[in-house]
N, C-alpha and C positions, 0 to 999 in steps of 0.2 A: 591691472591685475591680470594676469595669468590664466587662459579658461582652461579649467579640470574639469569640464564635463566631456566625458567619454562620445565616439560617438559611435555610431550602432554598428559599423563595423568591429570598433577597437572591441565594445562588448560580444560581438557574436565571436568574435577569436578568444578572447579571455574566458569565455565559456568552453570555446572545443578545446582546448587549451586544461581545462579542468574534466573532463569528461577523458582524457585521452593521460591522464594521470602527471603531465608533465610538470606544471605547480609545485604539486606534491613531494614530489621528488627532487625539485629545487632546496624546498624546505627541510626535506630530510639532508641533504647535502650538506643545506646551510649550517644544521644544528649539528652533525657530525664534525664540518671542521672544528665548529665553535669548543665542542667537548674536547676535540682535540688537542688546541689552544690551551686548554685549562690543564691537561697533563702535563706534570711536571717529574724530570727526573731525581731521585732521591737515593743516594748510597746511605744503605743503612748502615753497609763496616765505615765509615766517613762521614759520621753525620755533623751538618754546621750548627754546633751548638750556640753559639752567640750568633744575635743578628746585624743585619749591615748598620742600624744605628749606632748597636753596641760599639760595633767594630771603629765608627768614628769619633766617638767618646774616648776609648782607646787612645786611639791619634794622635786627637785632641790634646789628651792628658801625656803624652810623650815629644808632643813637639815642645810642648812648654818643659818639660825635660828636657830638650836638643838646645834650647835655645839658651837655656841657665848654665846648664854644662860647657855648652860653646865660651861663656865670658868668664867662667869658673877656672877653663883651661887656656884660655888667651893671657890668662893672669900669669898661671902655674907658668906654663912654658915659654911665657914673652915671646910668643910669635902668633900667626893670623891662624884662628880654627875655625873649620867648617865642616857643622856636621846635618848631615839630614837624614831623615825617617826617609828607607828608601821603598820598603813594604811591610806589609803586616798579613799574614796567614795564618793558617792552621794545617798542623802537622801532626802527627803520632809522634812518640817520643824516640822510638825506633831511626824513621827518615830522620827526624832533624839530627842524631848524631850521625849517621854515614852519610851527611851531608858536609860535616865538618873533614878537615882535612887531619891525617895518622899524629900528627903532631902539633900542638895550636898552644894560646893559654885558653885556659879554663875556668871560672871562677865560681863557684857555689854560694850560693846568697839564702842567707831566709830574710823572711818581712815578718817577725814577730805581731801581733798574735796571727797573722793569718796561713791558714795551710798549706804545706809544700814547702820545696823549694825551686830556687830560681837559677837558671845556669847562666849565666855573663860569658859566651865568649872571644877573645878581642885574638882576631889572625897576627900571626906572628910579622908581620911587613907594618904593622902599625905599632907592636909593644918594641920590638928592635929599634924603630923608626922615636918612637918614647923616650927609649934607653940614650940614643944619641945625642936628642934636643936636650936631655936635663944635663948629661955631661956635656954640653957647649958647642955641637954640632947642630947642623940642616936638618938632619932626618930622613935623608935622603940613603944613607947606611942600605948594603945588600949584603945580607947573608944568610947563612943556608939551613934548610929548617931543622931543629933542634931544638932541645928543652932547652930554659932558661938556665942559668947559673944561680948559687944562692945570691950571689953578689947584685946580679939584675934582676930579679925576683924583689930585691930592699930599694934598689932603683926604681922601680915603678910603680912603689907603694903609693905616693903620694898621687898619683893618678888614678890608680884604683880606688883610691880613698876618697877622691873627688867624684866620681862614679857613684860611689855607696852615697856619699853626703847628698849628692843631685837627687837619687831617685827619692831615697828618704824625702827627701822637701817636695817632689812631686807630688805624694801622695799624701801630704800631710791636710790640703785640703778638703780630702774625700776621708780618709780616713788616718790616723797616726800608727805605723809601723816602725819597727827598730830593724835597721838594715844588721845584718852578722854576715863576717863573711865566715863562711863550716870550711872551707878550705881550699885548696887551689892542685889542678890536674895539670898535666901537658898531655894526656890520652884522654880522648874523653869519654872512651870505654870505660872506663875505670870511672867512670859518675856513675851512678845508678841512682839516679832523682824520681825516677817515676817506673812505672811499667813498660814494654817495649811496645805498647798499642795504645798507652795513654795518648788521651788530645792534649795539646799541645799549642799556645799561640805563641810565633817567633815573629818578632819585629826584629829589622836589620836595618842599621844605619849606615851611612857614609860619613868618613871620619876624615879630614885632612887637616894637619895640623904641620905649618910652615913645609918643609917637604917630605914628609909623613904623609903616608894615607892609608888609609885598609878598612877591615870592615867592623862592628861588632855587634852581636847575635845576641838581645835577652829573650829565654825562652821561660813562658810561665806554666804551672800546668793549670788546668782549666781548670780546677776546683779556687785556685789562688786567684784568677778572672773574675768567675761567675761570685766568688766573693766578694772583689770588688766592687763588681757591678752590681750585685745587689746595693753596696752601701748609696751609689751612683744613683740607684732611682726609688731609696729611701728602704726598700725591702728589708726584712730580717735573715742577716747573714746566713748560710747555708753551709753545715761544714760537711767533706769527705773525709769518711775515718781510713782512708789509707794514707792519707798524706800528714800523721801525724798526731789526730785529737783521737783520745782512746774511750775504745765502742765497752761500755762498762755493762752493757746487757746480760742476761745470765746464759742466753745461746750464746755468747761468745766465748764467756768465763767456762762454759761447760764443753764449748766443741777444743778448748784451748786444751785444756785437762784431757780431755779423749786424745790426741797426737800426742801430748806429752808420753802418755802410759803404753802406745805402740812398741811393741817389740821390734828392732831393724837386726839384719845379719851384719855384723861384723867381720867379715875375712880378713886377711893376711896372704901377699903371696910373695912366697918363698925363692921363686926366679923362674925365667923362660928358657928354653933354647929351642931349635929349630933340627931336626934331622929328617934325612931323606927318607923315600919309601922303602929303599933297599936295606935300610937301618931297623926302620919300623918291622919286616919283614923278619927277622933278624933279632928279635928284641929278644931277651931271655932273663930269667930269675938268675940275681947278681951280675948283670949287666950295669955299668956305672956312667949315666950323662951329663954332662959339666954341664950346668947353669947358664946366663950370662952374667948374673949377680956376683958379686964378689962377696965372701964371706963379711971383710969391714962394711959394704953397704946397707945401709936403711932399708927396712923392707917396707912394700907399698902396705898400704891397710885402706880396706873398701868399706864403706856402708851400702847395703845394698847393692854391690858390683858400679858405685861410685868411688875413685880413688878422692882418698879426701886427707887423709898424713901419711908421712911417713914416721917407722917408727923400730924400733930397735931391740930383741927378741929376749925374750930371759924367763925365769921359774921363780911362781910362789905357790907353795904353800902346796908341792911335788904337781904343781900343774904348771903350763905352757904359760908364759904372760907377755907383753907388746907394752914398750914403753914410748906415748908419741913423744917425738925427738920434734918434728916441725912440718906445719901444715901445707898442705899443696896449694900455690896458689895459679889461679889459673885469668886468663886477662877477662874472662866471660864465667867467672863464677858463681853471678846468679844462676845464668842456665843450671848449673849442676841442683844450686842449693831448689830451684823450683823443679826437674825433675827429683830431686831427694823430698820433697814434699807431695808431690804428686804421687808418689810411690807409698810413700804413707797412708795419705788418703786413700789410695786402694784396698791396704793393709787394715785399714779401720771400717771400711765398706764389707771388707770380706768377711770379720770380725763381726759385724754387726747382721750379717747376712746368716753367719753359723748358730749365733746367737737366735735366732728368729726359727730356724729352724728346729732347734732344740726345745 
């Protein structure tokens, strides 16, 4: 046995030792780092809403998707597929499209009854690579990126279709969904599945099928997750009223009716031109500026200093009228339709502000 008794040396130092503050100060050191240790950093604009269990659960439930789909499409394509789960994150809805390339396919999916939707995207080096194997080639095809044809678009149904069937069956032993597909993009700006700050979980796999390969991206939005995952560890399903179930409250029914009855300005404009200072300078009563507009053109028409149609000039009823001809579309349309709502909600703040003071 070991002697731990001290001996009258060790004690007369462990004493000046305490008299001269040194201890103390170990101590405090000690508990400083330890607090330290315990601070952890936290983004609150990125917060991890699922936790790492969750996230292997996840996985879990998608490698047994990788693995059914793998012998689903060895079948389809009469050649060897390999596919694997190559990560699983979380994104905003914003990153995971400018992560995508200007041109791709695109697929939009719901899982009936649960909320949201799902985007499916498969890179165009693996749907070309598709197209070749089922008309009787390798897959091995290079060509250059470009939207599908309707023709290869019907081509690659049957693969897509095996996609929908696989997930479907994935989830059928957590909970029973009906896979839809809402429609199919080659931009994928042009989805608008969620918010551009919504979270977002994208799993990416690796897909190679005989000499075919490439990658593809389901992305869910986290209310269609944490849904799942509730059914996952027995909880009662949790819905988000933006991703589709409707908020029947009477603050909603009543703030709905308040926007509706907003008054917005309506302009029209008539054309531009550009003159110099020397012109300006110069201007005078019946002075005549040619336009750029050409008399047969559409004129633009604004909501609130947003172009939104165009539309085509005329008189009822000894007044001015604008007939919309056809609407503006623009590739980032939400932005407009959310600041034309924001703009509103100003208009009904300010409203409700005159009101108050009256």
């Amino acid at each position: 046995m070991a002697n731990n008794i001290l001996s009258q040396e060790e004690v007369d130092a462990l004493m000046g030792a305490v008299e001269r503050g040194e201890l103390i100060q170990q101590d405090e050191d000690s508990a400083s780092s330890e607090l330290e240790s315990q601070v952890l950093e936290y983004n609150f604009r990125r917060p991890n809403l699922i936790t790492k269990d969750e996230l292997r659960m996840l996985n879990t439930l998608h490698e047994n998707f990788t693995r059914e789909l793998q012998s689903s499409l060895s079948l389809l394509m009469r050649a060897n597929c390999d596919i694997k789960l190559v990560s699983t994150d979380q994104h905003q809805y914003h990153e995971f499209i400018i992560s995508l390339s200007d041109v791709t396919h695109v697929v939009l999916l719901s899982l009936k009854p649960l909320p949201g939707l799902v985007v499916m995207e498969v890179n165009l080096s693996l749907i070309f690579g598709i197209v070749d194997l089922l008309l009787g080639g390798q897959g091995d095809i290079e060509t250059e990126a470009r939207k599908l044809s309707e023709v290869e678009v019907a081509i690659v149904e049957p693969f897509l279709g095996q996609l929908m069937t696989q997930l479907e069956g994935s989830w059928k032993n957590i909970t029973p969904v009906k896979v839809g597909l809402e429609r199919v993009e080659s931009n994928p700006e042009y989805i608008q599945a969620a918010p551009s700050d919504a979270p977002m979980i994208v799993l990416t796999f690796d897909v190679k099928i005989g000499l075919a390969n490439g990658i593809i991206n389901l992305c869910y939005p986290m209310p269609m997750v944490q849904g799942i995952l509730d059914k996952m560890n027995g909880r009662s399903m949790q819905v988000d009223t933006y991703y589709g179930d409707i908020d029947t409250s009477g603050a909603a029914i009543s703030l709905e009716k308040t926007v509706k009855d907003i008054p917005l300005e309506f302009t029209v404009e008539l054309g531009q031109a550009r003159i110099t200072g020397r012109d300006l300078l110069h201007l005078g009563v019946g002075d005549v500026i040619v336009m750029d507009q050409k008399v047969s053109d559409p004129l633009v028409s604004c909501i609130e200093q947003i172009p939104m149609y165009y539309a085509k000039p005329g008189k009822r009823n000894d007044k001015y009228a604008m007939k919309i001809s056809k609407e503006i579309i623009y590739p980032h349309r939400s932005i407009f339709n959310e600041e034309l709502i924001d703009r509103s909600m100003d208009i009904a703040i300010e409203q409700i502000e005159e009101d108050q003071n009256e």
